[in-house]
C-alpha positions in Angstrom: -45.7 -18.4 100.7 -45.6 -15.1 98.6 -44.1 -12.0 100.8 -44.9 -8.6 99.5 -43.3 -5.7 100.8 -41.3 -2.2 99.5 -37.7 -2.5 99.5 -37.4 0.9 99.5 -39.6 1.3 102.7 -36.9 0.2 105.8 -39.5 -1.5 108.1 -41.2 -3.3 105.4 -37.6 -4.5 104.7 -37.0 -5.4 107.8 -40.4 -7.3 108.5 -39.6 -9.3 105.4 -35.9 -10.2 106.6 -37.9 -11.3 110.5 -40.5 -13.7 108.5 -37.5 -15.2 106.4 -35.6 -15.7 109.0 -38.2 -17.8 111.0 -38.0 -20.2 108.2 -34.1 -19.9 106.7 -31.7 -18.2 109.1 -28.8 -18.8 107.1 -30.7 -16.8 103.9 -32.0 -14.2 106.2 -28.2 -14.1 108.2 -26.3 -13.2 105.2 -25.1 -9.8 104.8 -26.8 -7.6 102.0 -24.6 -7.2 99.0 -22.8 -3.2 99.1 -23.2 -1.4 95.8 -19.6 -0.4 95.4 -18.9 3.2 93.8 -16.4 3.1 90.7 -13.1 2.8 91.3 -11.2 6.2 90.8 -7.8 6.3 88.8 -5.1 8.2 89.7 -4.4 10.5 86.6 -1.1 10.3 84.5 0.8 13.3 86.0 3.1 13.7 82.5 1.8 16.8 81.3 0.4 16.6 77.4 3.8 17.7 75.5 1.9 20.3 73.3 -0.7 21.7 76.2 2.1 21.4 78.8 -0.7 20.5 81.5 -2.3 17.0 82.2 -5.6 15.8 80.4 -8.1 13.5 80.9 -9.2 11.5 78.5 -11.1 13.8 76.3 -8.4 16.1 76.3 -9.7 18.1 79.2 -7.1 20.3 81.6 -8.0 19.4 85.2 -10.8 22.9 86.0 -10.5 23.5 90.2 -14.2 25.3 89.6 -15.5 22.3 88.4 -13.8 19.1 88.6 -12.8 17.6 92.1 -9.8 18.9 94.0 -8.6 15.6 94.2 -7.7 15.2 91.0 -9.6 11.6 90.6 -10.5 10.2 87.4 -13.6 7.9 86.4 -12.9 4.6 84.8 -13.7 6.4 81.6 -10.0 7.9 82.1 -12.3 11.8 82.9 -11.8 14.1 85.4 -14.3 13.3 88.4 -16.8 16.3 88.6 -16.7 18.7 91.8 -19.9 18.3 93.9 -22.6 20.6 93.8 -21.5 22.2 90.0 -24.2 21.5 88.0 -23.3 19.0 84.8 -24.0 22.1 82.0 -21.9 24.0 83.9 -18.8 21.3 83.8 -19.7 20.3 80.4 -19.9 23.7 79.1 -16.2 24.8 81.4 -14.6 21.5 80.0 -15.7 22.6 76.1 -13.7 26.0 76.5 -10.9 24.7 78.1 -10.8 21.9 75.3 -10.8 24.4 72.7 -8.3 26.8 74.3 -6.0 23.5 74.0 -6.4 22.9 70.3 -6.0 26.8 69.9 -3.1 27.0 71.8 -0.5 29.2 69.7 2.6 27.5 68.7 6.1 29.8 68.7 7.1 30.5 65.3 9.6 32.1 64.3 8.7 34.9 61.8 10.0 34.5 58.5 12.1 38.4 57.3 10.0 39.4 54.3 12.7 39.8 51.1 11.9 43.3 49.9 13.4 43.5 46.3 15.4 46.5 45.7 14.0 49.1 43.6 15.8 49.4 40.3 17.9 52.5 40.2 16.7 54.5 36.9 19.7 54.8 34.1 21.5 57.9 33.7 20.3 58.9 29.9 23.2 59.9 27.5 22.1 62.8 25.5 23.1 64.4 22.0 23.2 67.6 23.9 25.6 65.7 26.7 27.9 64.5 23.5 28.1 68.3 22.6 28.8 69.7 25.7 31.8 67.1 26.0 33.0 68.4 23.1 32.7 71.7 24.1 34.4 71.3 27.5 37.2 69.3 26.7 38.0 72.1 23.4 37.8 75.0 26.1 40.4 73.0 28.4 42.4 72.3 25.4 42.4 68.3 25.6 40.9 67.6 22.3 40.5 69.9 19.0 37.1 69.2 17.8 38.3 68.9 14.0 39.5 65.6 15.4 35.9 64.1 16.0 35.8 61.8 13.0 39.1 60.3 14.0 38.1 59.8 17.5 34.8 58.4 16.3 37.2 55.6 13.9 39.3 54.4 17.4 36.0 54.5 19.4 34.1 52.5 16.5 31.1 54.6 16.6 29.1 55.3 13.7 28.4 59.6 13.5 25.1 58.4 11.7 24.0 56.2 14.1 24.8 58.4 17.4 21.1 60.0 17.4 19.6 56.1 18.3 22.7 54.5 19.8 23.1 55.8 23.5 25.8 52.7 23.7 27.7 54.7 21.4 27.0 58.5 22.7 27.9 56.9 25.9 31.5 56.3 24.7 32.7 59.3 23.1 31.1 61.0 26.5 33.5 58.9 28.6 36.3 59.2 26.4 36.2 62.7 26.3 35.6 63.2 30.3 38.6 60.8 30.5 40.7 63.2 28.5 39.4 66.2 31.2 40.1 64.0 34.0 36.5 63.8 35.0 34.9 60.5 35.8 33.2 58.1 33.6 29.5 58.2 33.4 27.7 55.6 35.9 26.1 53.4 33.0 26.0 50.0 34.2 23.0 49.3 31.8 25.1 49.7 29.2 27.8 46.6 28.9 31.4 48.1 28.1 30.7 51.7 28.3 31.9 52.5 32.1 35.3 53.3 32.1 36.4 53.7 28.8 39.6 54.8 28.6 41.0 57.2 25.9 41.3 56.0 22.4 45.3 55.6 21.4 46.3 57.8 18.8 43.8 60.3 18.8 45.6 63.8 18.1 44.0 66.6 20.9 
């Protein structure tokens, strides 16, 4: 015999259990199998050691608008989706708060930008400051200026070369402002040429 009825329908159901059961009471007896819901996992409560806050499986921060208060997880390791938020809305809360993760900044500490020093521009030593040396130190009376060929000898500088060589205009200018008790010229381009003390043996 062929019975026919909707299972969905609840007194169709149970006119088809009533006929069974006139024929096999031990069939029509047995307890209808319970779909059981999926078994919820308790989530890992270490928080992520880069976000600092628990995530599910996909990386997701546990949302209170749209994941359950509970805290429960699927067996897909996800957090279990709060009743009554429709899925777009969780799926679209869960994609921001995944990328607000990944952007998270990490503290750096700012590197101190080397700023090279400007180079200081090189005093330039003239003809006309050569001159006025000799000037100055004949009006103090340190050094006769009928003497500059012998102070050019002890200084080794070449009279015909003092017009391209500011090494060399450099160190009778020193010389003489040694003589006057002035201070040497700041030339630190120029190797040898700061602090030049007086030639020996030149007559004033």
């Amino acid at each position: 015999m062929k019975i026919i009825f909707d299972p969905a329908n609840a007194d169709e159901r149970q006119d088809a259990l009533d006929i069974i059961a006139l024929f096999d009471p031990d069939t029509a007896a047995a307890p209808a199998p319970v779909a059981t819901a999926p078994a919820l996992v308790v989530p890992d409560p270490t928080p992520d050691p880069i976000a600092g806050v628990a995530l599910d499986a996909n990386g997701t921060p546990h949302l209170p608008d749209v994941h359950a208060g509970t805290k429960s997880q699927t067996k897909a390791g996800v957090w279990t989706g709060k009743r009554g938020v429709a899925k777009e809305v969780v799926a679209a809360a869960e994609l921001a708060a995944r990328a607000k993760v990944a952007g998270t900044p990490v503290a750096v500490v700012p590197s101190v930008p080397v700023v090279p020093q400007e180079a200081q521009p090189q005093p330039v030593v003239s003809m006309d400051d050569v001159g006025q040396a000799f000037q100055d130190a004949a009006a103090q009376g340190v050094f006769d200026i009928a003497n500059a060929m012998v102070l050019y000898g002890q200084l080794g500088v070449d009279p015909t070369q003092l017009t391209v060589n500011e090494t060399m205009r450099a160190s009778v200018v020193n010389h003489l402002n040694g003589l006057m008790g002035n201070p040497p010229i700041p030339a630190p381009a120029i190797p040898g040429i700061p602090g030049v003390p007086p030639a020996q043996g030149v007559p004033a």
